[in-house]
PyMOL commands that place a pseudoatom at each C-alpha (Angstrom):
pseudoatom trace, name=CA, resn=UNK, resi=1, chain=A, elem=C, hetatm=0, pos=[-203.686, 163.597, -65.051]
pseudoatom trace, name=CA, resn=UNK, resi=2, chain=A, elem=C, hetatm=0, pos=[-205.390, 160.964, -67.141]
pseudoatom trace, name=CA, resn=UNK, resi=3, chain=A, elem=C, hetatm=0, pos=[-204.473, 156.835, -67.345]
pseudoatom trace, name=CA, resn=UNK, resi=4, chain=A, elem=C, hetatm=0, pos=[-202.819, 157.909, -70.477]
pseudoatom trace, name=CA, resn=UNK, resi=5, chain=A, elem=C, hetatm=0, pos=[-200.720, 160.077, -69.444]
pseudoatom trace, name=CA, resn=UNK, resi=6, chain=A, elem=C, hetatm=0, pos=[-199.833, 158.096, -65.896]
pseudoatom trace, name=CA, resn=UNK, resi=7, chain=A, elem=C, hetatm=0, pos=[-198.997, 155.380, -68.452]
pseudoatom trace, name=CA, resn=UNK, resi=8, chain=A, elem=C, hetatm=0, pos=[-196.971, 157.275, -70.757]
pseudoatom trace, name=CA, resn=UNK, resi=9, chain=A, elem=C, hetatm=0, pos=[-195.094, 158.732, -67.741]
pseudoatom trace, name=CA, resn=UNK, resi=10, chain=A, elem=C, hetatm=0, pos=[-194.319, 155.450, -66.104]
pseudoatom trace, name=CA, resn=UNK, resi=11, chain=A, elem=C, hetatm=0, pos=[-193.502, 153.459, -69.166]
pseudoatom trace, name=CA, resn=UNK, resi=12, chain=A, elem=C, hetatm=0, pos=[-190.934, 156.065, -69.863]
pseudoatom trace, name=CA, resn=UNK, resi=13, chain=A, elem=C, hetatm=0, pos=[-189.389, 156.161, -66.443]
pseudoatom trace, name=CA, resn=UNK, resi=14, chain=A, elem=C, hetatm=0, pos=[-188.831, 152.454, -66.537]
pseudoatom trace, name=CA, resn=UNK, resi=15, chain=A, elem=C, hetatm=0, pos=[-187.520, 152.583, -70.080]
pseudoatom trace, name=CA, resn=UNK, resi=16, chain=A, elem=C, hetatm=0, pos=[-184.455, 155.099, -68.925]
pseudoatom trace, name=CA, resn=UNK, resi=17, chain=A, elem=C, hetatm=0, pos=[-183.764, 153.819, -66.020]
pseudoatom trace, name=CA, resn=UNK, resi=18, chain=A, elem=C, hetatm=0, pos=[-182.041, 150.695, -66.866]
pseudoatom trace, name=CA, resn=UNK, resi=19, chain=A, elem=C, hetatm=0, pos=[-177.800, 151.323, -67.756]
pseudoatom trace, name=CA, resn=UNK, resi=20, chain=A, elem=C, hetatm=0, pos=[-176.888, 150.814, -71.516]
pseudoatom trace, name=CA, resn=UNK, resi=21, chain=A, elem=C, hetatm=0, pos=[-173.151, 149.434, -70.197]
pseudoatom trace, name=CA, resn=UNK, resi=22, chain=A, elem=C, hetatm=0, pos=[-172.003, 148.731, -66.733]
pseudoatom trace, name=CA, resn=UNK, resi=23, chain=A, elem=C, hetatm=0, pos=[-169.020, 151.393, -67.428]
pseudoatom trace, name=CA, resn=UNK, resi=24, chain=A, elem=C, hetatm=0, pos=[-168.442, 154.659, -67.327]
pseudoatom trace, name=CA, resn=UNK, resi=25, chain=A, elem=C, hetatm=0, pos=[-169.368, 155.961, -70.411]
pseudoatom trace, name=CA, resn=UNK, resi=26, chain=A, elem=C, hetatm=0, pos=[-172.739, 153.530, -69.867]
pseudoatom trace, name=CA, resn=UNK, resi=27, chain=A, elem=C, hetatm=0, pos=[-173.698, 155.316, -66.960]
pseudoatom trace, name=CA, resn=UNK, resi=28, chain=A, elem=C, hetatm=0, pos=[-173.190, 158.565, -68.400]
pseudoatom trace, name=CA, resn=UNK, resi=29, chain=A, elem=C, hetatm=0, pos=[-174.869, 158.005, -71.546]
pseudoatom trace, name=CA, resn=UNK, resi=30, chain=A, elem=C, hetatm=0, pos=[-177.584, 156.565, -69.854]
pseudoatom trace, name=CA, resn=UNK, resi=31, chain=A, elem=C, hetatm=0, pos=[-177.964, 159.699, -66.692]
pseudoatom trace, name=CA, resn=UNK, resi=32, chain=A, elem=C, hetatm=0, pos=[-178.409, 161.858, -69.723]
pseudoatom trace, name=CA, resn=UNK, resi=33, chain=A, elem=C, hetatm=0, pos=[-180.723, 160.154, -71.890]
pseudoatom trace, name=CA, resn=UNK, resi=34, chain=A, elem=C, hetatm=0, pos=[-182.881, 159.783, -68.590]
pseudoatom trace, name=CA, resn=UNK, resi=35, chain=A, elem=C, hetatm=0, pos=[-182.646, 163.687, -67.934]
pseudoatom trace, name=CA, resn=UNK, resi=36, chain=A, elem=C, hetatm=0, pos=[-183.277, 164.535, -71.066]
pseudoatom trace, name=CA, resn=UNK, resi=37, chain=A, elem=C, hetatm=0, pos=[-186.620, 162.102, -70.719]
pseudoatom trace, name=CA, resn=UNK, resi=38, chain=A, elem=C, hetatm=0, pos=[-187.729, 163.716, -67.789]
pseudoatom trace, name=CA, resn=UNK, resi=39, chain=A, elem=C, hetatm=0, pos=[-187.007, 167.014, -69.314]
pseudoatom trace, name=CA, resn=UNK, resi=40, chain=A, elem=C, hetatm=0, pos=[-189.277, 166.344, -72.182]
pseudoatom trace, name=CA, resn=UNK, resi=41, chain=A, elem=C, hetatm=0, pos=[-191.852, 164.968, -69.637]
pseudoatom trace, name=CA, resn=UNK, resi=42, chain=A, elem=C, hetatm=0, pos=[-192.087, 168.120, -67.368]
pseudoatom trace, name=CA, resn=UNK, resi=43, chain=A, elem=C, hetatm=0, pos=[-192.818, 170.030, -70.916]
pseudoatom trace, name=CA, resn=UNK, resi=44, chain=A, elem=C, hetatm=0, pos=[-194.681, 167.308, -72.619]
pseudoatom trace, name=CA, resn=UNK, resi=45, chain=A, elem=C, hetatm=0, pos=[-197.288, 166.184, -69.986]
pseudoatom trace, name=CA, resn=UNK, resi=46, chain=A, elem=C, hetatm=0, pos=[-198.847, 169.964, -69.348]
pseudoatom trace, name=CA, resn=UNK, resi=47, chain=A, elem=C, hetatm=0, pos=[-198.445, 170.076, -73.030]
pseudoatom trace, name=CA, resn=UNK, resi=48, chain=A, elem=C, hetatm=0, pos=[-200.354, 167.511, -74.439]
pseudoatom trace, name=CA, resn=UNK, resi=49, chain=A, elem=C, hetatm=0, pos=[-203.255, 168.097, -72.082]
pseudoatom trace, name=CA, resn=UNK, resi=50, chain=A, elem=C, hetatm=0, pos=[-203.087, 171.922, -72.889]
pseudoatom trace, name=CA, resn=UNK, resi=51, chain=A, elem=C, hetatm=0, pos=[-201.723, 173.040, -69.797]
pseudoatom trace, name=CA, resn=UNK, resi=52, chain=A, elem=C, hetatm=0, pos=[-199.871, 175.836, -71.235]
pseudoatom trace, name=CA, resn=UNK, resi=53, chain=A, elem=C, hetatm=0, pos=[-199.589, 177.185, -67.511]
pseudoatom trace, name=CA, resn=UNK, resi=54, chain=A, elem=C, hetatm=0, pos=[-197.746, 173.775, -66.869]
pseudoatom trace, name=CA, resn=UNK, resi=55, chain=A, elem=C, hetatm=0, pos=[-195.659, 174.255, -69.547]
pseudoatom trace, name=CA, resn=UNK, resi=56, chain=A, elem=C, hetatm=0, pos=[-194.603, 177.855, -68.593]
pseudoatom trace, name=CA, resn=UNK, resi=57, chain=A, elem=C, hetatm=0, pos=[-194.022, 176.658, -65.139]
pseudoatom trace, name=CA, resn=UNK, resi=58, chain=A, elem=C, hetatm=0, pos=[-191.982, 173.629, -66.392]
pseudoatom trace, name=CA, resn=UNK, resi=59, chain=A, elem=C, hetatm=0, pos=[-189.715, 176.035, -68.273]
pseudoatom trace, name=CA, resn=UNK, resi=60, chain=A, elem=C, hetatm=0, pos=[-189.400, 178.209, -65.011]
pseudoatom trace, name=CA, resn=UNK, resi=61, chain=A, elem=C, hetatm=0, pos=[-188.475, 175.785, -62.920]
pseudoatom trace, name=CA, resn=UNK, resi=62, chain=A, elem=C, hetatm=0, pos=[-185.972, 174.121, -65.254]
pseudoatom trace, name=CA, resn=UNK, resi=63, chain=A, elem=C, hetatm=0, pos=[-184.725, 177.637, -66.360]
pseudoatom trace, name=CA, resn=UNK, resi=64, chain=A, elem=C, hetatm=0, pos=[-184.277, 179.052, -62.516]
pseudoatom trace, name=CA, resn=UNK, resi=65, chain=A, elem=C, hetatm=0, pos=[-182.641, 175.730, -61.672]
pseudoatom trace, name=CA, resn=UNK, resi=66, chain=A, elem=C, hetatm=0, pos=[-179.893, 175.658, -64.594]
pseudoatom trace, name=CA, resn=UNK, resi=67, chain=A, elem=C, hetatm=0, pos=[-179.267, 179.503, -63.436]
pseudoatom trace, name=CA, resn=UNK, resi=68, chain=A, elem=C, hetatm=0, pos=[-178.648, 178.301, -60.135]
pseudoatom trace, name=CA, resn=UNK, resi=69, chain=A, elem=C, hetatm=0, pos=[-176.819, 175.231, -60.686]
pseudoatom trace, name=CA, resn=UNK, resi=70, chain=A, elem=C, hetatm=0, pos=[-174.229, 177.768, -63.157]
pseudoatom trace, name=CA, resn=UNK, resi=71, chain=A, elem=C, hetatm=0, pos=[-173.797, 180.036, -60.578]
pseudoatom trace, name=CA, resn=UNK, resi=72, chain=A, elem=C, hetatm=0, pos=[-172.689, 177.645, -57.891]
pseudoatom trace, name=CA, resn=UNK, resi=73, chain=A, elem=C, hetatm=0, pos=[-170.657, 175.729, -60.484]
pseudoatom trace, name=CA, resn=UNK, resi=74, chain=A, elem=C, hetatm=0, pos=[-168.878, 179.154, -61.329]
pseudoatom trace, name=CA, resn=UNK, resi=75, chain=A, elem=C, hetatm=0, pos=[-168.378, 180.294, -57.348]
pseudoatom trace, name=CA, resn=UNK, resi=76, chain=A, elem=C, hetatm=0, pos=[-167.097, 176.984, -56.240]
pseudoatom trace, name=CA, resn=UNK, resi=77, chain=A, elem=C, hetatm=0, pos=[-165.283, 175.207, -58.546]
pseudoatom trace, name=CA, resn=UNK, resi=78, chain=A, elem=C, hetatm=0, pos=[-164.751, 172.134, -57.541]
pseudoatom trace, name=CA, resn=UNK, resi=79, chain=A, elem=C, hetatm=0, pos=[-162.564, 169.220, -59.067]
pseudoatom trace, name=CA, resn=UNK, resi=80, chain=A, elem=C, hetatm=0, pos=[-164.791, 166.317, -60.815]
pseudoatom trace, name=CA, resn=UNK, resi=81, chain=A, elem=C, hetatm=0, pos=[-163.583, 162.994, -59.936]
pseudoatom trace, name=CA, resn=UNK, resi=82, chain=A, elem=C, hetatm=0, pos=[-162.522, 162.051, -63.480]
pseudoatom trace, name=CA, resn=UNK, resi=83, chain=A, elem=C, hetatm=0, pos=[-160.406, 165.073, -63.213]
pseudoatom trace, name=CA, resn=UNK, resi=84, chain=A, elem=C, hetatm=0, pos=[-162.006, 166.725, -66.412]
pseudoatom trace, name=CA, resn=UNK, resi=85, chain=A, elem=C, hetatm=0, pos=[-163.059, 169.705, -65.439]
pseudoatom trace, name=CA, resn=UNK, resi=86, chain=A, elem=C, hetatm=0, pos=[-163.520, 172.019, -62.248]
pseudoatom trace, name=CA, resn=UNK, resi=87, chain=A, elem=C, hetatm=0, pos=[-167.625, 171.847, -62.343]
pseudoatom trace, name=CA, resn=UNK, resi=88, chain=A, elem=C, hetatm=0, pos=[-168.589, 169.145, -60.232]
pseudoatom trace, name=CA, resn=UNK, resi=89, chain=A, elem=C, hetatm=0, pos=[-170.040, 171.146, -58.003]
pseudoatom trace, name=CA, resn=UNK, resi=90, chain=A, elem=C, hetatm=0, pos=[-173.349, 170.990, -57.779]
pseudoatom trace, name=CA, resn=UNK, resi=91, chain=A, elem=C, hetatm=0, pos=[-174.697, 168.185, -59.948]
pseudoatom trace, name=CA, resn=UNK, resi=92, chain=A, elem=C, hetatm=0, pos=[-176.168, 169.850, -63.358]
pseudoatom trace, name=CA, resn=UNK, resi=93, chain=A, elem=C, hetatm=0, pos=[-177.563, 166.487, -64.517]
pseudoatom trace, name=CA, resn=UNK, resi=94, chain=A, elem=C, hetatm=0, pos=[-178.993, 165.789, -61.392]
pseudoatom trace, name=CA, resn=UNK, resi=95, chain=A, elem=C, hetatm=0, pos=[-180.450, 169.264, -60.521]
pseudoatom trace, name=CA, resn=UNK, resi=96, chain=A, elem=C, hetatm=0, pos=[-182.427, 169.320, -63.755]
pseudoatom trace, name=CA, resn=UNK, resi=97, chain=A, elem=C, hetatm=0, pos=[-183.787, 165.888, -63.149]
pseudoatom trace, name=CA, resn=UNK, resi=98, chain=A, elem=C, hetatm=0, pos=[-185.182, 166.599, -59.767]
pseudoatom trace, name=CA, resn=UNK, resi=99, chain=A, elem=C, hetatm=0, pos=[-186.983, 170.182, -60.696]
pseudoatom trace, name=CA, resn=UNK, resi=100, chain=A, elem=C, hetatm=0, pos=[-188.347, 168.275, -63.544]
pseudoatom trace, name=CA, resn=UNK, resi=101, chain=A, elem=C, hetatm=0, pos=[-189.791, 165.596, -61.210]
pseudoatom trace, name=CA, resn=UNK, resi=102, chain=A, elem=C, hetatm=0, pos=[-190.838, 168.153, -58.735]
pseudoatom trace, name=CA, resn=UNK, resi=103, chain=A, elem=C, hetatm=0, pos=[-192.496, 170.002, -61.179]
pseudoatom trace, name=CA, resn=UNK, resi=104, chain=A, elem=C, hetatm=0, pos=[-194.580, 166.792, -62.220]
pseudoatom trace, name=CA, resn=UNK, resi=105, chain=A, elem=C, hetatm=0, pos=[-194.932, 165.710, -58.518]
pseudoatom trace, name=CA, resn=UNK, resi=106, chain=A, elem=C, hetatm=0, pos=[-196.200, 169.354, -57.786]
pseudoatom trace, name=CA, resn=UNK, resi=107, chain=A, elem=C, hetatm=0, pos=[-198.706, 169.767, -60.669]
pseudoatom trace, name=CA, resn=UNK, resi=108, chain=A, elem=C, hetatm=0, pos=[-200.007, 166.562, -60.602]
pseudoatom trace, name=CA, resn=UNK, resi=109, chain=A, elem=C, hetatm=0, pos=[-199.536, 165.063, -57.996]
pseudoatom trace, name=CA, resn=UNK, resi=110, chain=A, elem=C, hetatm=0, pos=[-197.870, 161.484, -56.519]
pseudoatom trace, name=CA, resn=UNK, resi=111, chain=A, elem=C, hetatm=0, pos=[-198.937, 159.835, -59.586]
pseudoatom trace, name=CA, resn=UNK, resi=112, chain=A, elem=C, hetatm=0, pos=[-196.776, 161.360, -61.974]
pseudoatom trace, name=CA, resn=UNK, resi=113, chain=A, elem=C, hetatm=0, pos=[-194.332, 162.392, -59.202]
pseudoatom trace, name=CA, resn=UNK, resi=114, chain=A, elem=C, hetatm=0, pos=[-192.972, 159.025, -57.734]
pseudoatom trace, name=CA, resn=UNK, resi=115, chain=A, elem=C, hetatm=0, pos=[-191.599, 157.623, -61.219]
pseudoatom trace, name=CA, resn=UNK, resi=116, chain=A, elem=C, hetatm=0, pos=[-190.502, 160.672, -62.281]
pseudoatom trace, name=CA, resn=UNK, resi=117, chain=A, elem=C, hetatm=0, pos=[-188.333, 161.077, -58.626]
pseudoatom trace, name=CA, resn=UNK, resi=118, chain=A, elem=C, hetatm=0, pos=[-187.326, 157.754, -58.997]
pseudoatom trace, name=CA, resn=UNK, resi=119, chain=A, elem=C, hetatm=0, pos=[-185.657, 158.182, -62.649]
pseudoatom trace, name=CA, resn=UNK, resi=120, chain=A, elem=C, hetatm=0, pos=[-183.865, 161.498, -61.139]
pseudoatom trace, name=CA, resn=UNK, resi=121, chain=A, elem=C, hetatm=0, pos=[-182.921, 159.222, -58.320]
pseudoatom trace, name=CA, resn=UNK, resi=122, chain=A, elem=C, hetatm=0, pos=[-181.277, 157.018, -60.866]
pseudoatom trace, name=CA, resn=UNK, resi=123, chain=A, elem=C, hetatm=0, pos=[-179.685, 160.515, -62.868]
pseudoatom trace, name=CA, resn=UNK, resi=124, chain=A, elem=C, hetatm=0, pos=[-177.490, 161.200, -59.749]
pseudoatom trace, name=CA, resn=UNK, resi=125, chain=A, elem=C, hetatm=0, pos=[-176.927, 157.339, -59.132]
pseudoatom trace, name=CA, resn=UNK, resi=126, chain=A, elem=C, hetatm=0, pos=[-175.509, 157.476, -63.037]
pseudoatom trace, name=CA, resn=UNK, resi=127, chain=A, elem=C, hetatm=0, pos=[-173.455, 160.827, -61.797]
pseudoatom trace, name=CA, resn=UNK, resi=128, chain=A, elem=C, hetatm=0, pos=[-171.435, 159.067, -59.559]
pseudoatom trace, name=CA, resn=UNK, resi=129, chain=A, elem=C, hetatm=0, pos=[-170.978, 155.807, -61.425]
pseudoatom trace, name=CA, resn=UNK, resi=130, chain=A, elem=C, hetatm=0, pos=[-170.013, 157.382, -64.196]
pseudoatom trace, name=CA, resn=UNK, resi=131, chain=A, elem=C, hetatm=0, pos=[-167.221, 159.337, -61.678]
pseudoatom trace, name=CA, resn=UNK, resi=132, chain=A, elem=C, hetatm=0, pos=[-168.411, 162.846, -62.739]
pseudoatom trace, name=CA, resn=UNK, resi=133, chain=A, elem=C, hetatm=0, pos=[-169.814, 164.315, -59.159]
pseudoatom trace, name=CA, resn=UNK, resi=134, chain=A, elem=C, hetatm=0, pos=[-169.477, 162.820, -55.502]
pseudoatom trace, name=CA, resn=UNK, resi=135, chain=A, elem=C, hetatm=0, pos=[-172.103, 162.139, -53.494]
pseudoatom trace, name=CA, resn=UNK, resi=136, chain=A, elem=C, hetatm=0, pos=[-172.263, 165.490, -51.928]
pseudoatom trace, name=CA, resn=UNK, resi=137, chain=A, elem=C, hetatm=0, pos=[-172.365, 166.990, -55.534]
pseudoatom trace, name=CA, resn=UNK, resi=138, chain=A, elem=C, hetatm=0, pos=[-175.599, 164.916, -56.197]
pseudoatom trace, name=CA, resn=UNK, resi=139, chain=A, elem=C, hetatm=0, pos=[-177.303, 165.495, -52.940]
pseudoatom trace, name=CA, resn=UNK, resi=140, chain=A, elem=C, hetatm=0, pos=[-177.046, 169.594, -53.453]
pseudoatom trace, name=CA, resn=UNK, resi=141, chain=A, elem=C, hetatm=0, pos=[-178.573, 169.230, -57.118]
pseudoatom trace, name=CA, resn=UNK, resi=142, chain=A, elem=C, hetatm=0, pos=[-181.159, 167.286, -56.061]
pseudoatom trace, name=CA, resn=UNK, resi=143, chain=A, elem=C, hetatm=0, pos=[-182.016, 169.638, -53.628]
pseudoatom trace, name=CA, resn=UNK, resi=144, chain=A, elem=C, hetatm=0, pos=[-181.995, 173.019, -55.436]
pseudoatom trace, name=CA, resn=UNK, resi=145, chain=A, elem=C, hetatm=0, pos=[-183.737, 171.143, -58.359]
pseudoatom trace, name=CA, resn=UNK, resi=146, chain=A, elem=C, hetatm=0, pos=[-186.398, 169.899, -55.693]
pseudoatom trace, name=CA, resn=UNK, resi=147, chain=A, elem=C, hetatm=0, pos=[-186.501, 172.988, -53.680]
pseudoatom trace, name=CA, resn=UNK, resi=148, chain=A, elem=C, hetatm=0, pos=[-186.649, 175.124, -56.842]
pseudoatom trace, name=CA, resn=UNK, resi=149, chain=A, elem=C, hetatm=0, pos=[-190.011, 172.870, -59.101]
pseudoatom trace, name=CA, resn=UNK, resi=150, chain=A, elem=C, hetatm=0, pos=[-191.830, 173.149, -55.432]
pseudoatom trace, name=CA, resn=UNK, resi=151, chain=A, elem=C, hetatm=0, pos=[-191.722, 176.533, -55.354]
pseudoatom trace, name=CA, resn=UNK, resi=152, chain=A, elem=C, hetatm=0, pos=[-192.411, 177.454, -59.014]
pseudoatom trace, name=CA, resn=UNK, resi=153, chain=A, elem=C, hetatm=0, pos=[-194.932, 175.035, -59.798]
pseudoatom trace, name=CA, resn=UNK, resi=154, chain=A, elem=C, hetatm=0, pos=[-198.719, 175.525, -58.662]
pseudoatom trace, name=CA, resn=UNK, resi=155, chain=A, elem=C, hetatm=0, pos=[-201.150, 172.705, -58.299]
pseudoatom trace, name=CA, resn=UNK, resi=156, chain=A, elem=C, hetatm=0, pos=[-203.316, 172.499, -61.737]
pseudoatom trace, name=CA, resn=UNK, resi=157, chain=A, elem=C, hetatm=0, pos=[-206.290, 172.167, -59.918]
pseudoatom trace, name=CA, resn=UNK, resi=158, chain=A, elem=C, hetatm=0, pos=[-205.941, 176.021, -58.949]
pseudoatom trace, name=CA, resn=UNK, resi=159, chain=A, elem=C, hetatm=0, pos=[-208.329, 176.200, -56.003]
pseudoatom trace, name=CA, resn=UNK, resi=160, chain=A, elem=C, hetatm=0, pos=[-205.102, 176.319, -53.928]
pseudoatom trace, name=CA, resn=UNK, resi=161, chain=A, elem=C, hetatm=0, pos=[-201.835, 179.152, -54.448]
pseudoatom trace, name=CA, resn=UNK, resi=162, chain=A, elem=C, hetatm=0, pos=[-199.200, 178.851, -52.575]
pseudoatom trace, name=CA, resn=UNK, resi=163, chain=A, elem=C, hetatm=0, pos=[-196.754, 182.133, -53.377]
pseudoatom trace, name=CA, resn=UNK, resi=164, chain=A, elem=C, hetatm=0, pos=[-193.450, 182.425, -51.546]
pseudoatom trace, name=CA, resn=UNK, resi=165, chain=A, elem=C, hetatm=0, pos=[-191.982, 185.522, -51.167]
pseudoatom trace, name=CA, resn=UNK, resi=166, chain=A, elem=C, hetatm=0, pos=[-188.975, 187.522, -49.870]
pseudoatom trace, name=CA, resn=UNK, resi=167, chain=A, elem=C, hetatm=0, pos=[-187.327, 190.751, -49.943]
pseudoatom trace, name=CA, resn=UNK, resi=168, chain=A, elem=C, hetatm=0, pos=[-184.129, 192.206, -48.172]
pseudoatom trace, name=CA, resn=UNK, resi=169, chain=A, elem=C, hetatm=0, pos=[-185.452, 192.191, -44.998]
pseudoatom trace, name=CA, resn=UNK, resi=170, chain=A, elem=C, hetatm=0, pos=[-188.307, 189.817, -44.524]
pseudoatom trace, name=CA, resn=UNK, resi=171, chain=A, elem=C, hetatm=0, pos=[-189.699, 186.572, -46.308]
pseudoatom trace, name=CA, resn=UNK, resi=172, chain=A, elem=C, hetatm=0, pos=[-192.687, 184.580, -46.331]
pseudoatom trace, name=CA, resn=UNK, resi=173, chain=A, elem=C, hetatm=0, pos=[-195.131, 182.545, -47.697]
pseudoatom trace, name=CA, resn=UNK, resi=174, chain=A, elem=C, hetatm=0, pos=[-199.173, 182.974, -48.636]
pseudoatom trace, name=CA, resn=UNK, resi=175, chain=A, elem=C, hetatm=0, pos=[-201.489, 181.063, -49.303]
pseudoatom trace, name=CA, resn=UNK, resi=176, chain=A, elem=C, hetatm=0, pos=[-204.772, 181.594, -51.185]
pseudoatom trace, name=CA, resn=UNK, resi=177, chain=A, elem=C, hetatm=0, pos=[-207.578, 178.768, -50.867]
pseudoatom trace, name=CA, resn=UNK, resi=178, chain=A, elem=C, hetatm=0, pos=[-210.437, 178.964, -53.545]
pseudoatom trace, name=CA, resn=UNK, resi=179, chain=A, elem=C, hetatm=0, pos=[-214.170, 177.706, -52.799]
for i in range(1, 179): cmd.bond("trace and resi %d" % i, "trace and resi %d" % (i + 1))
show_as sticks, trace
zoom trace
């Protein structure tokens, strides 16, 4: 990833991550403008440098975490604290946040990682704030969103594959080195 794009990455995490209001609504508004950033980023970055691989893998590891995140949402409904609705559980905002971040983290490493896990840090902080999840809510959706970027997303400098893999009786992982 190139000073540009570092640049770009970190200029935009610091720009979301500051509340537009200290209430409700603030945090909520704000959680969601700073998804939405990082959702752009996880597309944009591999984009702009012609990663289309990147950007395939972005939309994979977004896509498979949504899926997930709906699923669970639909299996355990679960009260939100604001009373709106009965899909608190797990975090939507918050799972999308954190495969975007992985994804960045993943394909390019700390640099572009650390803000972008730091503005999905702040996503699930604006969750709870903004009384839509509970903590527990926020903690699952980070992990699947984690979990599920780290295991879609290769390295761009492809020298190194790591494949996970699993069937109905066994699982696994391989890994392919390149010299």
């Amino acid at each position: 990833m190139d000073r540009i794009t570092r640049a770009a990455v970190a200029a935009l995490s610091l720009g979301v991550a500051t509340p537009v209001a200290a209430s409700e609504k603030g945090w909520d508004d704000a959680g969601t403008i700073a998804k939405n950033a990082l959702v752009v980023a996880a597309f944009g970055v591999p984009a702009v440098q012609g990663d289309w691989e990147g950007v395939l893998e972005a939309g994979g590891s977004i896509g498979g975490t949504i899926i997930i995140t709906q699923g669970l949402k639909e299996a355990f409904p679960s009260r939100r604290p604001d009373g709106s609705d009965n899909k608190s559980f797990p975090s939507g905002h918050t799972s999308t946040s954190f495969a975007a971040a992985a994804t960045l983290h993943n394909r390019y490493g700390w640099e572009a990682g650390l803000p972008a896990y730091v503005v999905a840090s702040f996503v699930g902080l604006s969750r709870v704030e903004a009384k839509k999840h509970r903590v527990g809510d926020v903690l699952v959706g980070a992990a699947i969103g984690t979990a599920t970027g780290h295991l879609v997303t290769t390295r761009a400098d492809d020298r190194v594959h790591i494949f996970p893999w699993g069937d109905t009786k066994s699982a696994g992982v391989d890994v392919t080195f390149h010299f």
